[in-house]
C-alpha positions in Angstrom: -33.1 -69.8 59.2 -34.1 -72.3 61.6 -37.6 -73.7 61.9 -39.4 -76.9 63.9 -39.0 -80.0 62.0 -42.6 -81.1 59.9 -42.5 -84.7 60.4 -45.0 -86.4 62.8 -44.0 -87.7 66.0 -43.6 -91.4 65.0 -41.2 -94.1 66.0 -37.6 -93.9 65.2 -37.1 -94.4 61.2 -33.9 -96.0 61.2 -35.4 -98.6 63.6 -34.4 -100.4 66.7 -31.0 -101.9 65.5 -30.2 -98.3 64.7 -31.4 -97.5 68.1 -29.4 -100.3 70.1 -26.1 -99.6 68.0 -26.2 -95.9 69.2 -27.1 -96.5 72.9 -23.6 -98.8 72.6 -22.0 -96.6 71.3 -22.9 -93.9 73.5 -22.1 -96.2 76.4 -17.9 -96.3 75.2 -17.7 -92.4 74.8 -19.3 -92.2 78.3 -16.5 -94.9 79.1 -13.3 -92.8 77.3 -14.5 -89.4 78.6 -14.1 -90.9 82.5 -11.2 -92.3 81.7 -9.8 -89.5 80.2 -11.1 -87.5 83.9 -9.2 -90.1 85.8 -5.7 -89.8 83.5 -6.3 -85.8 84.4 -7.1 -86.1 88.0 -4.0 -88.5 88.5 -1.7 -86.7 86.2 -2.7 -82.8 86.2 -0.6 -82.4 89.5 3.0 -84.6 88.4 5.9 -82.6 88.5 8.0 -83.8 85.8 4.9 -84.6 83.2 3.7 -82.6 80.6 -0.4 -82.4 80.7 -2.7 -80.2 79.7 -5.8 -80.6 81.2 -7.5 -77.8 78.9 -6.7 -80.2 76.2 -8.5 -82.7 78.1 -11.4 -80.6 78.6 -11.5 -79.9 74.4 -10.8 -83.6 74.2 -14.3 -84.4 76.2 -15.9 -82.1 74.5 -15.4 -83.4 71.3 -16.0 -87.0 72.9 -19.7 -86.1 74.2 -20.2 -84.2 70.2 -19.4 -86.9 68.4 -16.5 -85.5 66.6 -14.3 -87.3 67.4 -16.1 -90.9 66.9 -17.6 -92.0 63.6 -19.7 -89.1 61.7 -23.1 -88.9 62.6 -25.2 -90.7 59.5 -28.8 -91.0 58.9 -31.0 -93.1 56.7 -30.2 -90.6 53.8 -26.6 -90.8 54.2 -24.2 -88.3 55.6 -24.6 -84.1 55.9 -23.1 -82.0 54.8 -22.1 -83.5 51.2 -17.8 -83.3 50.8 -18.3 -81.4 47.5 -21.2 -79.3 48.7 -20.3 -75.5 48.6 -23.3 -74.4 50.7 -22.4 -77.5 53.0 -26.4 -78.4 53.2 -27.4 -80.2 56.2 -31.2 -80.9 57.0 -32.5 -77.9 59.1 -33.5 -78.3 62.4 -33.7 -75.5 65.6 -30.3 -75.1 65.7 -28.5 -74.6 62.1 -27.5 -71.0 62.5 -24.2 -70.3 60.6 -21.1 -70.7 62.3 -19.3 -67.1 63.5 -17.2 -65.3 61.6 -14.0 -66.0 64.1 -14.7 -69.2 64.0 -11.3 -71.3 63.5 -12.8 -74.1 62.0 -16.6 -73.1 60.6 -17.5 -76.5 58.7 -16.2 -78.9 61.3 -18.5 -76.7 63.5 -21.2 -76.8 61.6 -21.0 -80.1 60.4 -21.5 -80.9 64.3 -25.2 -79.6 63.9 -26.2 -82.2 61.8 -29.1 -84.3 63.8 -29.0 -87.7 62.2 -33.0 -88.3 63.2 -34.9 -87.4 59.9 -38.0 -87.4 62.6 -35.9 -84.0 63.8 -35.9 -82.8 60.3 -38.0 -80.3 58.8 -39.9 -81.5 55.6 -42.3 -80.1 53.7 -45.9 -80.8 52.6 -46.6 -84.2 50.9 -47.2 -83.9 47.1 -49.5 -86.7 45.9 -47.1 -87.2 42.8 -44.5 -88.4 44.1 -44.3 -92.7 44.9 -43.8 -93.5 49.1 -41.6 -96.3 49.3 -42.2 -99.1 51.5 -40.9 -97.9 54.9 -40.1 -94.6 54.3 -42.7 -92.3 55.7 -40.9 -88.7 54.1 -40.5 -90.8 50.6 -43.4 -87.8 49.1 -41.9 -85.1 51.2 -39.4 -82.2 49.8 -36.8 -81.3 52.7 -35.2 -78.0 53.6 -32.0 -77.8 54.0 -30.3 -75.2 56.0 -26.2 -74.0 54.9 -24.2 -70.6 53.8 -21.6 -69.9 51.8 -18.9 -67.5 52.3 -17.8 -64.3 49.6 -15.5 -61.4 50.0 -16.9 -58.4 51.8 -14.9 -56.5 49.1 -15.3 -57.7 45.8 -13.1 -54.7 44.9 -9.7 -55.7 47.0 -8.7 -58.8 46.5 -6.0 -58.2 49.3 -9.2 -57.8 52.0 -8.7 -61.7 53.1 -12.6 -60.5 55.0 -15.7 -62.4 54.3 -19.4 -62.3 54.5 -21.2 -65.8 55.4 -24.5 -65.8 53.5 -27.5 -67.8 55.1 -28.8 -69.7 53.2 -32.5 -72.3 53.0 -32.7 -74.6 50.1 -36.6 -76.8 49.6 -35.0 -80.0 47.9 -38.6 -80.7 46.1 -37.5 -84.3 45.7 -36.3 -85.0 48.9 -32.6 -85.2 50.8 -30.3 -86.3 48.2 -32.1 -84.6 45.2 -31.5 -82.1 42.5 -33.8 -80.6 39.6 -32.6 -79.4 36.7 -32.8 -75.7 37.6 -33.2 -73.9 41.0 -35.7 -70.9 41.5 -33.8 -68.5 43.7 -35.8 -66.1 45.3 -35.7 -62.8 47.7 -38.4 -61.1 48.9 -37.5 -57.4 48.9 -36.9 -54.7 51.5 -34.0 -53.6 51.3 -33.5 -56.0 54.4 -36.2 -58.8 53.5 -34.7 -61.9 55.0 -34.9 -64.4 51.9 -34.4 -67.3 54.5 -37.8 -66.5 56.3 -39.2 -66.1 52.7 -38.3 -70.0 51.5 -39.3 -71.1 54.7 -43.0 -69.9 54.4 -42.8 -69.3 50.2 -41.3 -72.0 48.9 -43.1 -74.7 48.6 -46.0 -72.2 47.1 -43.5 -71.0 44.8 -42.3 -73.9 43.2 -45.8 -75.3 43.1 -46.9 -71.7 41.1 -44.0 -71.4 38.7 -42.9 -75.1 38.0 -45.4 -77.4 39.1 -43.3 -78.3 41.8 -40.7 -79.6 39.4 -37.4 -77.2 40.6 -35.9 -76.7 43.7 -36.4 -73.2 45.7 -33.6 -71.5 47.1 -33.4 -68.4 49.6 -30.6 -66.0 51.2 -30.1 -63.8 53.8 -28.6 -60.5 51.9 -25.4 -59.5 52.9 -26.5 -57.8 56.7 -29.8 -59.2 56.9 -30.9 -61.7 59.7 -28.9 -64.9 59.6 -26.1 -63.5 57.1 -22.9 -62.4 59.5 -22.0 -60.1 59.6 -25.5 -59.0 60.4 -26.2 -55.6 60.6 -27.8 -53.6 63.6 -26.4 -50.6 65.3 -28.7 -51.0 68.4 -27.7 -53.7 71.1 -31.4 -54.7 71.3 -34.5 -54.5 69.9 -35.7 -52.5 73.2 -33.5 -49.6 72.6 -35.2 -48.9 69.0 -38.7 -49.1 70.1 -37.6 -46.6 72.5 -36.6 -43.9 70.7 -38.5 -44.6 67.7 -41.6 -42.9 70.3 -39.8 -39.9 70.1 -38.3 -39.7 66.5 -41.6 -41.7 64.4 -43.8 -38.7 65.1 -45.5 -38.4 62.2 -45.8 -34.6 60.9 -49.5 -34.0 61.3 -49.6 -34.2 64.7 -45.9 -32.5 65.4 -46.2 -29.3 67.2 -43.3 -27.8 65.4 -42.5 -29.8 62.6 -39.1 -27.7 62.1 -38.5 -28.9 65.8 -39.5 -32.7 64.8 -37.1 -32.3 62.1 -34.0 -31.5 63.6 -35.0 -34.0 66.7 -35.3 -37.0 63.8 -31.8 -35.5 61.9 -30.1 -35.6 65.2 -31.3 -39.0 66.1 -30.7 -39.6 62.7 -27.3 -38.4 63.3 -26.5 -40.7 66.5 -27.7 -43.7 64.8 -25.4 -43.8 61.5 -22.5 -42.8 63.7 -23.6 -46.0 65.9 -23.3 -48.1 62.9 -19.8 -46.7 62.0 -19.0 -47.1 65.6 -20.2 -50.9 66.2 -19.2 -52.0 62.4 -16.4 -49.8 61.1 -16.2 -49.5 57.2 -19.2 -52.4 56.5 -21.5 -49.5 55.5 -19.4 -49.6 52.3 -20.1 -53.1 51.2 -23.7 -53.3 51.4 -24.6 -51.8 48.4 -27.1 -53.6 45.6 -24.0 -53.6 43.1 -22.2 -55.8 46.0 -25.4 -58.0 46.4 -26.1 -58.9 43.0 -22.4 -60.1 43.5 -23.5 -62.5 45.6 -26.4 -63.3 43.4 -24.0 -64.4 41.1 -21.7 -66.3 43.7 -25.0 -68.2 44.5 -25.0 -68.9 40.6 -22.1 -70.2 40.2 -22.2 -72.1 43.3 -25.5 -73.8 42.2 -23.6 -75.5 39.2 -26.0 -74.0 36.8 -24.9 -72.0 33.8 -28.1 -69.6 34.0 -29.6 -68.1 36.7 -33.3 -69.2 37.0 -35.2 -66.6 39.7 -38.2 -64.8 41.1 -37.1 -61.8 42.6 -40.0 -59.2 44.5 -39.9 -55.9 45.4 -36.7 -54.5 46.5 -35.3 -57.7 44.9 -36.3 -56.8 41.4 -33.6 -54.1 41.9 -31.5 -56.7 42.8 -32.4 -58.2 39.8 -32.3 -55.3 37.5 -28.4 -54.4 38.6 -27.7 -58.6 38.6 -29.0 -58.1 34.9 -26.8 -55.7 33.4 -23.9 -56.7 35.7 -23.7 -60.3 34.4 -25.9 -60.1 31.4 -24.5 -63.9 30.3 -25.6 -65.1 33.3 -29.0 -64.3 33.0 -31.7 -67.2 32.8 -35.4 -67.3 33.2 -35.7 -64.8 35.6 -38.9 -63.1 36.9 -39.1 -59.5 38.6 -42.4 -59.1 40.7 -43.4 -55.6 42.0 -41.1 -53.8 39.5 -39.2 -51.1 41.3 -37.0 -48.6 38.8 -33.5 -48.5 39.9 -32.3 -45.1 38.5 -35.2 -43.7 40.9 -32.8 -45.2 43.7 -30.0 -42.9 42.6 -31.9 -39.6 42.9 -32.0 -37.3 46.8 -34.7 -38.9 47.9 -35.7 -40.7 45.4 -36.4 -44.2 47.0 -39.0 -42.4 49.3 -41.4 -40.4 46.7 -41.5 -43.0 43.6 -44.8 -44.2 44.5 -47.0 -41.9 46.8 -50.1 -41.3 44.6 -50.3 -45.4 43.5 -51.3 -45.5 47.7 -54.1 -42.6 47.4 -55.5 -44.5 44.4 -55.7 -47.9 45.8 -57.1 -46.6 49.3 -60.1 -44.6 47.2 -60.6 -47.0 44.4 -59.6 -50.1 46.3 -60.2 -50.1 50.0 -63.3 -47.8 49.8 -64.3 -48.5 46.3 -64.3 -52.3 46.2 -66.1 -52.0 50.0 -68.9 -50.0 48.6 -69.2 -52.5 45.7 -69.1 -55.7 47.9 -71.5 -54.1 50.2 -72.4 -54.5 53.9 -72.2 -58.8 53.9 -68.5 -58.6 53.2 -67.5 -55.0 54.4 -68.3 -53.6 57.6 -67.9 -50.4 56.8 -70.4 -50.2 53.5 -73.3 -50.8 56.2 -75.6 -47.7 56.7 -75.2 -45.7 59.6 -78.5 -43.7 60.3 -80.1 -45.3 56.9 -78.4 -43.3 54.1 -77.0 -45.1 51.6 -73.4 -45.7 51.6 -71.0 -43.9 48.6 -67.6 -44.1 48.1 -67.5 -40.1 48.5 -69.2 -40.5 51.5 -67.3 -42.9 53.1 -63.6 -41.3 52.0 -65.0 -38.0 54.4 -66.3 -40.4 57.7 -62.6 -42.2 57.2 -61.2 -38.7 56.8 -63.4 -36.9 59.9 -61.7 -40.6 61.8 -58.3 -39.9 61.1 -58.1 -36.3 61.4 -59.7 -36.8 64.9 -56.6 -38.5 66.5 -54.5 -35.5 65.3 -56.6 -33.5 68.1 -56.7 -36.4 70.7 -56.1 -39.9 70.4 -58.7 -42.6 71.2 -58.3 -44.5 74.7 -58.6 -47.7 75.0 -57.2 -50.9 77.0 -56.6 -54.9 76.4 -56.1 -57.7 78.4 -53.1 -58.7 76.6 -51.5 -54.8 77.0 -53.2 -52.9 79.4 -53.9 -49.2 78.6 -53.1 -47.6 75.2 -53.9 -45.4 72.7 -54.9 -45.4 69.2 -52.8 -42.6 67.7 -52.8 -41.0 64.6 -49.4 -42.2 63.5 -50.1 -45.7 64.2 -53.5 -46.0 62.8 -52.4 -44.1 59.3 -49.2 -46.9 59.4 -51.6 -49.2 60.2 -53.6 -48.7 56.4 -50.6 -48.0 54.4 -49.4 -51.5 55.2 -53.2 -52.8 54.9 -52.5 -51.7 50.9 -49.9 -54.2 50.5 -52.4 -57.4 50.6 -55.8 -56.7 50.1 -57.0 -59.9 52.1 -56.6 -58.0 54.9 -58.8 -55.3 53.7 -61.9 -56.8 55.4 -60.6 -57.4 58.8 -59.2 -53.6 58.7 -62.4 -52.1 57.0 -64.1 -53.9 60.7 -61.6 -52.4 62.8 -62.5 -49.0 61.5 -66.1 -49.4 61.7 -66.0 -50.4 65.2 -63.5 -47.6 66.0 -65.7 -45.3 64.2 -68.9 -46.2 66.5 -66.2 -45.9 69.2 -65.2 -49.2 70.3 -61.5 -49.5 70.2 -61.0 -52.7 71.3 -60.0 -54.1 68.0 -58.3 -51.5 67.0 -55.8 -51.5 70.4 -55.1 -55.3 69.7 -54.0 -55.1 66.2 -52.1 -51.8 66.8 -50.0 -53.1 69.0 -48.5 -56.2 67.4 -46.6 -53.8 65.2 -45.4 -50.9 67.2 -42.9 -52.9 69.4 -40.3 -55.5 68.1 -39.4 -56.0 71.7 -42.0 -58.4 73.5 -41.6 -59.1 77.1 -44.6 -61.6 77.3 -42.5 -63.6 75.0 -39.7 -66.4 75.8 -36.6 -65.4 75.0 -34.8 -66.7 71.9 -32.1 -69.0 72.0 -30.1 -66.5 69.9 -31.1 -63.5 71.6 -29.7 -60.1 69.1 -31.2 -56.9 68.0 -33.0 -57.1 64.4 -30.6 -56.3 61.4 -32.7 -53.3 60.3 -30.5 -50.4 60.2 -28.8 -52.4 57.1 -31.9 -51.1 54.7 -31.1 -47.8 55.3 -27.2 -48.4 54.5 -28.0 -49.9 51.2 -30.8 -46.8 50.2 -28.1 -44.5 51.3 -25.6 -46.5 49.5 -27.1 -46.5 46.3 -27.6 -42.7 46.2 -24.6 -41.7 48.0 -23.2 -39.4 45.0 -26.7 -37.2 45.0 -25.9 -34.1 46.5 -27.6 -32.0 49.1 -28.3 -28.7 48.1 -27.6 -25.8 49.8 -30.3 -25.2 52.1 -30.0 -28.4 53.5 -32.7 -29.2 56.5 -35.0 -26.4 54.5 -34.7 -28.5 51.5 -36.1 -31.5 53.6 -38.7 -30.0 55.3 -40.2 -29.0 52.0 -39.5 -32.5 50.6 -41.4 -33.9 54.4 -44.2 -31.3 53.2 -44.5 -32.5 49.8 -44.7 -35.9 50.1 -47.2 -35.9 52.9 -49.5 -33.4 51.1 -49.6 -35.8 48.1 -50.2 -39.1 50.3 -51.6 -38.6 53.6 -51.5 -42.4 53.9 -47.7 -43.3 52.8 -45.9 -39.7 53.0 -44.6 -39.8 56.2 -43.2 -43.4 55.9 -41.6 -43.2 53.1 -39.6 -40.1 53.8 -38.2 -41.7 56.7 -37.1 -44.4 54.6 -34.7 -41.8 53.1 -34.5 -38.9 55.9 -31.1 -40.5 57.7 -29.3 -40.5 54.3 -27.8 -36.5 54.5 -25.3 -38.2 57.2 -24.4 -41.5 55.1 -21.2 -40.0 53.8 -19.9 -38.4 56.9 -19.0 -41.9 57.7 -18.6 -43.3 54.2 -17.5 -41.1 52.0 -17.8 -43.7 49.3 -19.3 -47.4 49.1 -16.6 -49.6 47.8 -19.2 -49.7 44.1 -22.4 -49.1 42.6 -24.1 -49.6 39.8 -24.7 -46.4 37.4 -24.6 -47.8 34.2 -27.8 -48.6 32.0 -30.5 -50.5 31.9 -30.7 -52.1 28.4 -27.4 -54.5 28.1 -28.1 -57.6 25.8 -28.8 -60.5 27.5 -28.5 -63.8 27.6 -32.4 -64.6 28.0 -35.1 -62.1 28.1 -36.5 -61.5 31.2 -40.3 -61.4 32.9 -41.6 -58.3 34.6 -44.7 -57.9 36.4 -46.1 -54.9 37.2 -49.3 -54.0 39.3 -51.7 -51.0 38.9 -52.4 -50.4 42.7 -49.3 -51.5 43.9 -48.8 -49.1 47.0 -45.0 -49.6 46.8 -43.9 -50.1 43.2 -46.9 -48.7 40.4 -47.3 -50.0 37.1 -45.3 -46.9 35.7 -42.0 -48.6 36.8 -42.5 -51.5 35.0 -43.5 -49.5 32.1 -40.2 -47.4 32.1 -38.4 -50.5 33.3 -39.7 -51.9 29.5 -39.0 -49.2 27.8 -35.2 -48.8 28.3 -35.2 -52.9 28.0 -36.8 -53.2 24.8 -36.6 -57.0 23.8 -34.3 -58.0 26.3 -37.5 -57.9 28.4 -41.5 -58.8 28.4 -43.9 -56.9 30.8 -47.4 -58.4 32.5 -49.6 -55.4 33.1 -51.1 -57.5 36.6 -54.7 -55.3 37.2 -55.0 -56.2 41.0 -54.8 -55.1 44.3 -51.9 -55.4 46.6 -47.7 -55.4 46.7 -46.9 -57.5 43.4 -48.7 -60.1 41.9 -50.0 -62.1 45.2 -54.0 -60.4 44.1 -54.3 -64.2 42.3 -54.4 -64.4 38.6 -54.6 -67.2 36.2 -53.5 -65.2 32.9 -50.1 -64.1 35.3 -49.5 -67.3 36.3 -50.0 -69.4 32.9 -47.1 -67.2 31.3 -45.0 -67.3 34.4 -44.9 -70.9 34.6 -44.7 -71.2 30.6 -41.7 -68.7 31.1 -39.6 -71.0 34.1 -40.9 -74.3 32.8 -40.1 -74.0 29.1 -38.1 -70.3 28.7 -40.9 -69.2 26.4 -42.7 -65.1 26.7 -45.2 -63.7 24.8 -44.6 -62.1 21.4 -46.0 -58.6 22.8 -43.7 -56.5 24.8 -46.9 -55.8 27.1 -49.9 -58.3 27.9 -52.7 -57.3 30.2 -53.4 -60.1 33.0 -56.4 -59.4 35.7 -57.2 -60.7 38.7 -59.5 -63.2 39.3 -61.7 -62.1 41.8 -62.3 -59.1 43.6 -61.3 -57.9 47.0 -63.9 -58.8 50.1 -65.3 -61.4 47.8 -62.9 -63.6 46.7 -60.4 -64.4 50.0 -61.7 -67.4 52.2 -60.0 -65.7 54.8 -63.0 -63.0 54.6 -65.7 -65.3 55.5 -67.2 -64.4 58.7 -67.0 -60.9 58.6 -68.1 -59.3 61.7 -68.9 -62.7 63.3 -66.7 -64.9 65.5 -65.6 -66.8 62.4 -62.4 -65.2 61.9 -59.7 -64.1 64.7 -58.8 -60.4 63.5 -56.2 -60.3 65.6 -54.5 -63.6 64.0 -55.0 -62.8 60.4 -53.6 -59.2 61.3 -50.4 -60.5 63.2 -50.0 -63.1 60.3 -49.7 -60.4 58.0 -47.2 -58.7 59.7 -45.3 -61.7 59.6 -45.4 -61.7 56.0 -44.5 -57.4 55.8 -41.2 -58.4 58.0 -39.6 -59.5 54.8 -40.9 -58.0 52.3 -40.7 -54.4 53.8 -39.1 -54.6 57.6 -39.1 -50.6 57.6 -42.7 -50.2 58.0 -42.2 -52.5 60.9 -39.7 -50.4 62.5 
């Protein structure tokens, strides 16, 4: 939620009468809080007087914050606004949301406000907009940082418990500004931190959809990150990567993967009773039905009688239930990476929805679009012994590769690390979450080939950055606490809670484990243990407090915009296709033929009718229009130039990826 101010290091903006006034003023506290010392030194030890010198302590304190002299202002004014419901204040490093026990949670935030715009964090300059004389941010949108509280039971009104919801707002005009509609955004998961997403979407996002006309704002899901109460049943980040060793072995390379099984459902086991143990009854309030709750909180609290949004991923679920939930409510809203919420409700069914879309993007995509780029923009269409390169042929070399580290996994050592080893778990991890954005495809396509002619350098550097969230080599945050990513697996379990086990139980599983990795080598074992921890959801709760089970096809208030990819490793075309169906005119699909999660594989055609659609609330007649990509993967990225030369850092685009994979699907991450 918190990010390093923009703004270049200049000289004070409110200038050097600003400057004086506040040393002055700085000099009289300095003056009261002695003399309040001296009353306490000379007084704390009177017989007949009554004193209390903790009082005097608080009374310091609020004396050095400035709470208890004149508010803290700022060439824009004062922050947070009195009528503001998500009490917006500039962000800066330290504009977390106040606790949950905390007696008085706007007077303590309302302390972090840093008058200093130079402290600030503002966006990019946009050549349209006039700089005024003086004003140096004048052509800058700001982000703002705030929360708002709702029930953490929508269904008891006699709960008086909350959750606070983080939230970052990009103000496109700048401190004091407001367009006429907001684009509200989330990026997926479940878990995706929609806070992390403004801060490195937003300004792109308003720039695509509205010409960077409308505001951007993002929230931390109930659970998630910044939100409180967040949810993770680990006390660090440490204790996960520990036993993840043990419980992430993937079932190729299990000895016994009956044995793996029950040493996953046991762990499994310990973990959800964790979660009931460290957060009591929360489980049952983390439900999608509960968040597109707060969706329409955020609504309301907006001021705007329609909700305008882009919604990815796991969000277009969101989106779906928000839909048919509040169908008046309902602006121009966009779902990206269309996922099919009754799948959600089956045994299993968030985990095998989209296995073979992964085995057709890896042949057609990865290897295909290779071979047809050839050897000056993939590494691995060059020749090795002269024969020409085929897509057939190089699906069996990446095949006799993988298959190899089910026998014995590669050595190898880096400077930053020391010793390692490429494994077969964490390469095969490693290329499912290569699918999701195929600008990565050339820097992994050159990771194999040199792994292939057995160098693994490469391949231990980028391996690593995902298979630990703890990193010792880095400084310790200022607000050290484990990740919040046990809460995705309380809302999948939540949302199929009432789907029954059968009879066999762990048999039933193993042939589901069996199943899924037979059809997708690449994405099988992740996705089932996405799902796997889910038989022990209801030992603890029985029954999330609601969920969504009605249909799809309510009349809305505005029709909305799905888009729909065929490769999509995560969410296939097909979803947007049934999504459509059940629909009908209360919806309009874009068929997106790229490569990648949603539509980030750059199109023109998608992004004409997607700004048409948030600019002006128009669709296309046709409940289906085909949109294509512009260019073609290895080809068409900038960030593929250089392959195989010291033009591009590997390392850097890979770890920038995973940044981008840690909201919009944290589990593959974990």
């Amino acid at each position: 939620m918190t990010k390093l101010s923009r703004a270049a290091d200049d000289a004070d903006a409110a200038g050097p009468l600003h400057a004086k006034r506040r040393g002055r003023d700085l000099k009289l506290v300095g003056v009261a809080a002695l003399a309040l010392i001296t009353i306490g030194l000379l007084y704390r030890d009177g017989p007949n007087l009554s004193f209390s010198y903790d009082h005097l302590r608080s009374q310091y304190y609020e004396a050095l914050t400035g709470s208890c002299a004149t508010p803290k202002r700022s060439p824009y004014g004062q922050f947070p606004a009195r009528d503001d419901p998500f009490q917006l204040i500039p962000c800066t490093n330290a504009t977390w949301p106040p606790a949950l026990d905390d007696p008085d949670p706007k007077r303590s935030w309302a302390r972090l406000f840093d008058p200093n715009p130079d402290n600030w964090s503002w966006g990019r300059a946009t050549p349209g907009n006039a700089t005024r004389a003086g004003d140096k941010y004048a052509a800058r949108g700001i982000y703002m940082c705030g929360y708002i509280d709702v029930p953490l039971d929508y269904t008891n009104g006699s709960d008086p418990r909350i959750a606070r919801l983080a939230v970052t707002k990009f103000l496109v005009a700048g401190p004091k500004s407001k367009s006429k509609r907001t684009i509200v955004i989330e990026p997926g998961g479940p878990g995706g931190s929609g806070t992390a997403y403004a801060w490195r979407s937003a300004e792109d996002v308003t720039k695509r959809l509205s010409d960077t006309q409308f505001d951007v704002l993002g929230w931390d899901p109930r659970g998630v990150n910044a939100s409180l109460p967040a949810i993770a049943c680990y006390p660090s980040n440490a204790y996960r990567d520990r036993w993840s060793l043990l419980t992430g072995l993937y079932r190729e390379v299990s000895a016994s993967p009956e044995a793996q099984l029950e040493l996953a459902d046991a762990m499994n086991e310990a973990l959800l009773r964790a979660c009931w143990e460290q957060h009591g009854d929360l489980g049952r309030f983390v439900s999608t039905a509960f968040v597109a709750r707060d969706l329409e909180e955020i609504r309301k609290s907006l001021g705007e009688d329609e909700l305008t949004g882009y919604l990815v991923s796991y969000g277009t679920g969101i989106g779906q239930t928000y839909a048919n939930m509040f169908p008046n409510s309902v602006g121009r809203v966009i779902l990206d990476g269309t996922e099919y919420v009754r799948d959600h409700r089956l045994l299993g069914g968030f985990g095998w929805t989209a296995l073979d879309n992964v085995t057709d993007a890896w042949h057609d995509g990865f290897l295909g679009e290779c071979i047809a780029a050839g050897p000056e923009h993939c590494a691995l269409a060059r020749s090795r012994g002269g024969d020409p390169v085929t897509v057939e042929a190089l699906e069996s070399r990446m095949e006799t590769l993988v298959k190899s580290l089910v026998q014995r996994p590669i050595p190898s050592y880096s400077e930053s690390t020391g010793p390692s080893l490429v494994t077969y778990s964490s390469l095969v991890i490693a290329i499912y979450m290569t699918m999701y954005n195929a600008e990565m495809w050339p820097t992994v396509a050159q990771m194999l080939y040199e792994l292939e002619g057995g160098n693994s350098t490469l391949a231990a550097e980028m391996l690593d950055k995902f298979e630990w969230e703890y990193n010792p080599s880095l400084t310790p945050s200022p607000f050290p606490k484990a990740a919040s990513d046990e809460l995705g697996t309380l809302v999948i379990c939540s949302d199929s809670y009432d789907a029954l086990e059968p009879d066999n139980g762990l048999e039933w599983w193993s042939s589901l484990w069996a199943n899924m990795t037979s059809k997708s080598w690449i994405a099988g074992n992740s996705r089932f243990f996405d799902v796997y921890p889910c038989r022990h959801f209801t030992t603890y709760w029985p029954k999330p407090a609601e969920v969504y089970r009605g249909d799809l096809n309510h009349t809305l208030k505005n029709p909305v915009l799905l888009i729909a990819e065929t490769y999509d490793p995560a969410t296939p075309l097909r979803n947007g296709r049934r999504l459509l169906a059940e629909m009908g005119s209360n919806a309009r699909l874009i068929a997106h033929h790229g490569y990648g999660h949603s539509s980030r594989d750059k199109s023109a055609c998608t992004d004409h009718i997607a700004k048409t659609y948030i600019l002006e609330g128009t669709l296309p007649d046709e409940p289906e229009t085909a949109c294509y990509a512009d260019g073609k993967p290895y080809r068409h990225s900038t960030k593929a130039a250089g392959v195989g030369s010291k033009a591009v850092d590997p390392v850097a685009l890979w770890r920038e990826h995973l940044r981008e994979l840690a909201y919009l699907n944290p589990r593959l991450l974990g």
